[in-house]
Structures are given as structure tokens and as C-alpha cells.
N, C-alpha and C positions, 0 to 999 in steps of 0.2 A: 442528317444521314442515318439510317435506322442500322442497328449493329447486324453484323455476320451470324450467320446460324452460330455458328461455332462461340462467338464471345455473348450473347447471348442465354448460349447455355452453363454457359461459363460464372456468368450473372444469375442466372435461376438456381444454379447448385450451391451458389453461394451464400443466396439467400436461404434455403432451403436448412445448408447445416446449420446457420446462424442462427433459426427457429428451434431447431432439435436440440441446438446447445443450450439457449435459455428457456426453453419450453416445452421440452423434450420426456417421454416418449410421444409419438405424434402420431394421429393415423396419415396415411393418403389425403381420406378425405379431409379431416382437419389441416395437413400441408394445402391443399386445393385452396381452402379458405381462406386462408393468411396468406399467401401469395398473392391468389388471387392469378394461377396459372391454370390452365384447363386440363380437365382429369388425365388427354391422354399424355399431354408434356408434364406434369407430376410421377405419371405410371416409369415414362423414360427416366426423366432423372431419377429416381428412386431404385431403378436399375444401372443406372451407372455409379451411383455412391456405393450399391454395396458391391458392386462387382471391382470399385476401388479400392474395399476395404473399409469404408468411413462409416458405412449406415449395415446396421442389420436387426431384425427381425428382434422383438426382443419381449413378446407378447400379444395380445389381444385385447381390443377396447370393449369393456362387459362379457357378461355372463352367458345375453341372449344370442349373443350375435357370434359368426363363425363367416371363415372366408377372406378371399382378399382383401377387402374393404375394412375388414375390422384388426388386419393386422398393424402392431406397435412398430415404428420403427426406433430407432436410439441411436445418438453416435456410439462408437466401439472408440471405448474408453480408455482401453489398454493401447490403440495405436500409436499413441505418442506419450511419452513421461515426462514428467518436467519437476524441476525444484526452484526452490527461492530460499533465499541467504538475506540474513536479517546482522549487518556487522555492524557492532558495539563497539566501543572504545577498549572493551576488556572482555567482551564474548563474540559468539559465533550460534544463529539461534540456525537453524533448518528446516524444509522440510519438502518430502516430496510429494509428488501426484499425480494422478493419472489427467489426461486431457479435459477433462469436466470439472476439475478442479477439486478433486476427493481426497483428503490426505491420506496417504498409505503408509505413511514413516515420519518421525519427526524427532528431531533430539538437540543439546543446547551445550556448547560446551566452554565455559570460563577460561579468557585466556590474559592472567596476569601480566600487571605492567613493568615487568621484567622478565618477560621472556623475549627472548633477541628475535629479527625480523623473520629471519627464514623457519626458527622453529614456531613460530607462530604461524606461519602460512602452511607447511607441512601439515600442521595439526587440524587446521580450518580444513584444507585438501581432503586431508582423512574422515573428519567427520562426515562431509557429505559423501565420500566413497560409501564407508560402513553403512549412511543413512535408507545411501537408493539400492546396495546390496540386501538392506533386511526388508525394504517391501519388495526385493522379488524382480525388481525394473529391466524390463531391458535398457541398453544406454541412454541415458537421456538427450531431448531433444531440444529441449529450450532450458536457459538456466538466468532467472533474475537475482538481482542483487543490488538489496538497500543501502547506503552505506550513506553515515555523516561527511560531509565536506563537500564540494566544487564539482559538479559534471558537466565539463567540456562541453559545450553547447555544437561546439563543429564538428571533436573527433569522439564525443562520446565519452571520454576516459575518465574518468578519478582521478582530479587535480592534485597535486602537493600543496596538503594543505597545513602549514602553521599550527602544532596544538593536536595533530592526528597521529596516531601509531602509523610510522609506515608500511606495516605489514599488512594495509590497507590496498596499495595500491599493489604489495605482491599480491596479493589474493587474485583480486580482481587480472591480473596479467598472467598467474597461473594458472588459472580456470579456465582462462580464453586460449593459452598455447595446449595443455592438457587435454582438453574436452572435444569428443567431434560435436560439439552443439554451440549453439547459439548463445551466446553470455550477453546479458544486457548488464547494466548498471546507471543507478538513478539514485539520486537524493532521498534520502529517506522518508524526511517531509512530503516530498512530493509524491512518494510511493502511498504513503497515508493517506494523502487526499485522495488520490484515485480510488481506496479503498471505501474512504466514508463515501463518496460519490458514489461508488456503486453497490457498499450492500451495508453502508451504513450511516450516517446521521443527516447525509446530503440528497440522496438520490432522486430530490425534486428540484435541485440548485443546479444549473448551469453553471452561474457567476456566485464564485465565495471565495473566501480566506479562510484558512486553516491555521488554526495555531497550536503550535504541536509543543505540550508541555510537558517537562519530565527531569532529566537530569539537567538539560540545558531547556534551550527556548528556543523555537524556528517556526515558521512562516512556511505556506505554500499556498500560491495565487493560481485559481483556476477562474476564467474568463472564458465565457461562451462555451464552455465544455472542455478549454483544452491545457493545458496546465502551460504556463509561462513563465520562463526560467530567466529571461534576462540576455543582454547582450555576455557578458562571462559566465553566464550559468549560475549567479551570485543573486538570483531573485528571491527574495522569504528569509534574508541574512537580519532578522530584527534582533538578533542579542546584539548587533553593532549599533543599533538603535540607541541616538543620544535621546536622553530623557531626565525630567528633573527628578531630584528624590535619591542620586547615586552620590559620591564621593569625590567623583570627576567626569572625566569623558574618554568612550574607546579608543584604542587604535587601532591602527592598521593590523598588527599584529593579534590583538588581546582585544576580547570585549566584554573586558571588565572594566565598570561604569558607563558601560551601554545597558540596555532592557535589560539583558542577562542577568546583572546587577540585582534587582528587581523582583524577576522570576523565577532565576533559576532554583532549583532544588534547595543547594545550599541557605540560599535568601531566603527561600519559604520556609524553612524550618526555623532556621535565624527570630523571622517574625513570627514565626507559632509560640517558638521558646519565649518571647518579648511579652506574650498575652498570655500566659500560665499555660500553654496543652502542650504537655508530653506526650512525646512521640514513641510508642513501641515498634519495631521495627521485627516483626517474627522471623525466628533463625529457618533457615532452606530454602527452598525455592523463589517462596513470592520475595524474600527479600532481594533475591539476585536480579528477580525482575522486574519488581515495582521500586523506583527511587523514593527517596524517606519523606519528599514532599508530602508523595501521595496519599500517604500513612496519616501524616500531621493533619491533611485535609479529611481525611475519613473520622479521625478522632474529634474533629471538631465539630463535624456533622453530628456526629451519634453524642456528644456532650449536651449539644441546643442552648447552653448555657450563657451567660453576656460575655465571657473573656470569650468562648469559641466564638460567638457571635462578632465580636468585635475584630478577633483574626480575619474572620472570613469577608467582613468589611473590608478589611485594608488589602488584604491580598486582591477584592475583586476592584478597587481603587485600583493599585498598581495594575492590571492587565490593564483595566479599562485605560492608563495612559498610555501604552503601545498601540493598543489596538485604535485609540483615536488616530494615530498619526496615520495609520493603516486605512479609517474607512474614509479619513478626508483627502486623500490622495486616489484610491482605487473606488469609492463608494462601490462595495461590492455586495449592500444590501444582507448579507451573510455570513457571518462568522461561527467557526467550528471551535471547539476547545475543546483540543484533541490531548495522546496520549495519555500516559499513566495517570499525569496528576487531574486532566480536563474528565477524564472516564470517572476520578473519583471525587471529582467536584458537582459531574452528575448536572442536575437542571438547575438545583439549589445554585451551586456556584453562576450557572450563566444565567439566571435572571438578573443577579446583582450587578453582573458586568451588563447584562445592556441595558438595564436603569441606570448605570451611570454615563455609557456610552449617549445615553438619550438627552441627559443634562448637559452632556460637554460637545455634541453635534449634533446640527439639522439633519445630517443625510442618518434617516431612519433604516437601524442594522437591526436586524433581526439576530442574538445569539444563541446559538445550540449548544450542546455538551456530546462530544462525541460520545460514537457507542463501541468502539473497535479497541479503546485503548492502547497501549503497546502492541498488542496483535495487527494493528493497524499494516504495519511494515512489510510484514511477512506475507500478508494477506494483497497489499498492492503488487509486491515482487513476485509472487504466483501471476496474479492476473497479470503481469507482465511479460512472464513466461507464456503462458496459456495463448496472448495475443498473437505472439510473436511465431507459435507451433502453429497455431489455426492460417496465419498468413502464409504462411509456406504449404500445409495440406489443405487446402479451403481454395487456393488460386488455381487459375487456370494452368495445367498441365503438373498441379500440384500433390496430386492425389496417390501419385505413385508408389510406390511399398517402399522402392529405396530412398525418397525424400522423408519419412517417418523416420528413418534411422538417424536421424539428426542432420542440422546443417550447422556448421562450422561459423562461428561468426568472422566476418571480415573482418581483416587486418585493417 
């Protein structure tokens, strides 16, 4: 049954922003092209976007050429604002942006593990207020947020999770009664992966695993495109990964002497100290945001010498057992070695791991070294925001100037 005029164009204009957002500024005739609509249903839609607000005018294709055919169009960048929330175990990173995804503000702020629940959410609350006040925002309209622990697969929510500051789940419920916009919240890991997926280590991978390294150790499974969470939202839990080489075995509670064991931070340094490389760890910034792993693995790089050599053996041993159990279960031909510590293990780190992954399984994994590091988080919870603004101004009867002002996320 061939659609209605009306949904139809509904579908042409949709198409259309979807160009201009990733490909953008565009002429006419270049929209003509890529659509693959005829000049004069291009000339209409192009009059109804910016007479909705969404498209306008925003230069001219060369030097020689003048007229309507050579005019730029571009989304209007400022019609909707959005931020993303990047929550730690002991900070709160931010940042905000316009609809194209351009950062206009950003700021980060340490929140110690003795401060009580509510003054720790207050403080979160605030920084993102001050954030989107110093670029200027009008209110915003979508708001993502990364957070370690359990996302409800049916209601969405940030589970109670065992081992997490509560002031986790205040955030995320303050945000959402606060805010007239749109609050998502997702797994951090799996915010990462969506990001190497799209503008960094994967963007030719459908199907991979991501393994997200840094203070802890986490997992995130993307299959055919679409990240898979698990019946509890508990999919990419590999620090509970029992493995030989630990002290014992996790629990339910604690997964200590699961992977975590193994890789986590603590462990990698443990085994850096065990092979002679000191770890310097530089006082400000990068120290708040790089864990001491990462540092260990970077000195061992730049040493080249047989004790860092020998480190960087056993360390890519130890992944290599996690990650076996990973690609003989999922064979997802892909594996990312992500965050802090994967950014600073770089390619060096993931040849070692898939030479070993290639001695210990048939099913041939290709390993990469992420390239987002930490920033990974922050960078999927924008694109999570950003999706979420464009679904509601991008749909049919979407376009309206009071739909920009934000939409309220469901209860």
C-alpha cells in the first residue's frame, strides 16, 4: 500500500535532516542527489524545514556560482541544546551542546567519598545548571547520562546497585523531576561503545565487544548494530568473570577474584610494580582522570626495555583470558580495548592480546585499541541526547518551535 502524501513527506524531511546533520551544509541540488527526490519535492521540503525552524540558509556552494541552486542550507544548530553527564564513582564530568553535537561548555567536578547522598546530588544538579548557563543555552532539551551499574532493561532506571554511591540514583531521579527535557540514562560501557562505533575505533563493525579498561573492567556487546543489554540489563558484567590466575572466586555481591581481579587498575599496577616499572602518576588533572593503570602502561611503552616488555606480556595474557571466554561464547570477530588504560595501551597493547587470543581460539578476533579513551562516555551520552532531540524535532508533526523547548521524559 504506497504511503499518504502527508507521511511520505514526513519521510522525505526526514531523510533530508538526517543528510544535513551528517553531511551538512548541502545545496538543493546536492539534497536531489542523495535522496534521490526530484528537484521540485526537494525545492518543497526545503521550504517547509526552514519555515519550521530546522534548515536555513547558511551560504553558497563556490565562488562562480550565485542564485538559488547554489545556496547552503545547514541545520539551525541552536534550536535545541542538549548535555551529557559522565558519573564516576567520585565525580561528575559534563558537557553541553548545541544539536550538531559542538561542545559550548564543559566542566568536571570531584565529589568525595564522604560526602552524604543529597549533598552530592545537589552539587551534580549544580554543575550542570552553571554548565548550560555559561554557554548561553536556552533550556535544554535532551539530557544523557553515563553511569556505572545496572539499567533496567523495561523501566529504564539505574538499578541499586551493591558497591555504587547512592547519590547515583539521586541524580539520575533529580534530573528527571527538575528538568522539562528528556533524561536518558545507560551503562557507561555501553555509552562507549556506541561512541567507538561511531566516531571511533569501530565505525566499520557492526558486531564487536568492547572492553572498557580503567579503574574497573566492563564489557559491552554490540550485535548487528545494536547494543544488547541482557535479560536484567546485566550484559558486559565480566569483572564477575570467574578466571584462573585469582585468589578465589566472585560473588554475588563482590567481584573480587573474578576478571576484575586480573585487570583492574589496582592489579595492573600490582603487576607493573612485580616487573620493576614505576608508576608516576602527575599531580591535577590528568591524574583525576586517567586511573594509575594507564600511567604504568604508558611507562612501560616508552621504557621498551625486557622488565616493561615482560609487564606488557602478562598483562596482555591476563586480558587475553577474559576476553577468550568472550569470543567463544559471542564470536564477535571484534574486539575494542577501550578506556583509559586500552587508549594508552594503544596498538602495541592489542597485537599482543590477539596473538594470544589466536593461540588460545579458532574463532579468528580481530583486536583494536580504542581511540576515545575515557572521553569515550561523555561522547556516547551526547550522541544519546542528540538522538533522542532529533526524534522528537526530525518526526512527523515534530518540527514545531514548542516541541524544541524540550520534552519531559516519561514517568
Amino acid at each position: 500500500m504506497p504511503a499518504s502524501p502527508s507521511t511520505a513527506r514526513a519521510i522525505n524531511d526526514r531523510l533530508a535532516l538526517r543528510l544535513l546533520q551528517q553531511d551538512g551544509p548541502l545545496t538543493a541540488t546536492q539534497l536531489k542527489t542523495r535522496t534521490g527526490l526530484s528537484r521540485p519535492t526537494v525545492a518543497d521540503l526545503v521550504d517547509r524545514l526552514q519555515e519550521a525552524g530546522l534548515v536555513r540558509v547558511v551560504g553558497e556552494s563556490g565562488s562562480d556560482r550565485r542564485g538559488p541552486n547554489a545556496r547552503l542550507y545547514g541545520i539551525v544548530a541552536d534550536r535545541a541544546h542538549l548535555a551529557a553527564l559522565d558519573v564516576r564513582t567520585d565525580s561528575v564530568a559534563v558537557v553541553v551542546a548545541d544539536l550538531l553535537g559542538v561542545t559550548l561548555a564543559e566542566a568536571t567536578l570531584p565529589i568525595g567519598g564522604g560526602t552524604g547522598t543529597q549533598s552530592a546530588v545537589e552539587a551534580a544538579v549544580a554543575l550542570l545548571e552553571r554548565t548550560a548557563r555559561s554557554a548561553g543555552t536556552a533550556p535544554l532539551h535532551s539530557v544523557g547520562i553515563g553511569a556505572p551499574g545496572l539499567i533496567d532493561p523495561v523501566s529504564g532506571e539505574l538499578r541499586d546497585t551493591t558497591g555504587l554511591p547512592a547519590w547515583h540514583r539521586g541524580l539520575v531521579k533529580e534530573l528527571q523531576q527538575r528538568l522539562p527535557a528528556t533524561v536518558l540514562v545507560e551503562n557507561e560501557t555501553n555509552l562507549a561503545a556506541v561512541a567507538e562505533h561511531r566516531a571511533g575505533a569501530a565505525p566499520d563493525r557492526d558486531t564487536f565487544v568492547l572492553l572498557w579498561l580503567g579503574h574497573g573492567v566492563g564489557a559491552a556487546v554490540m550485535l548487528d548494530g545494536k547494543l544488547r543489554r541482557g535479560a536484567s540489563g546485566g550484559a558486559g558484567e565480566i569483572g564477575f568473570l570467574p578466571v584462573p590466575g585469582t585468589a578465589g572466586v566472585p560473588s554475588a555481591l563482590n567481584c573480587e577474584g573474578g576478571f576484575h581481579s586480573l585487570v583492574g587498575s589496582v592489579a595492573v599496577c600490582d603487576l607493573a610494580a612485580d616487573h620493576g616499572i614505576k608508576v608516576r602518576v602527575p599531580p591535577g588533572e590528568a591524574a583525576e582522570q586517567d586511573p594509575a593503570a594507564a600511567f604504568a602502561v604508558r611507562a612501560a611503552l616508552a621504557d621498551g626495555g625486557p622488565d616493561a616488555e615482560a609487564f606488557l606480556s602478562a598483562l596482555a595474557d591476563r586480558l587475553a583470558l577474559g576476553a577468550a571466554s568472550v569470543v567463544a561464547v559471542l564470536d564477535p570477530g571484534c574486539l575494542v580495548l577501550a578506556g583509559e588504560v586500552g587508549r594508552a595501551g594503544g596498538d602495541a597493547l592489542a597485537a599482543r592480546v590477539e596473538e594470544r587470543l589466536a593461540r588460545m581460539s579458532p574463532l579468528r578476533t580481530e583486536v583494536r585499541a580504542g581511540t576515545l579513551g575515557g572521553g569515550a562516555v561523555l561522547r556516547g551520552a551526547l550522541l544519546a541526547a542528540r538522538e533522542a532531540a532529533q526524534d522528537v524535532l526530525f518526526a512527523p508533526g515534530g518540527s514545531s518551535r514548542d516541541r524544541a523547548e524540550g520534552g519531559r521524559s516519561p514517568a
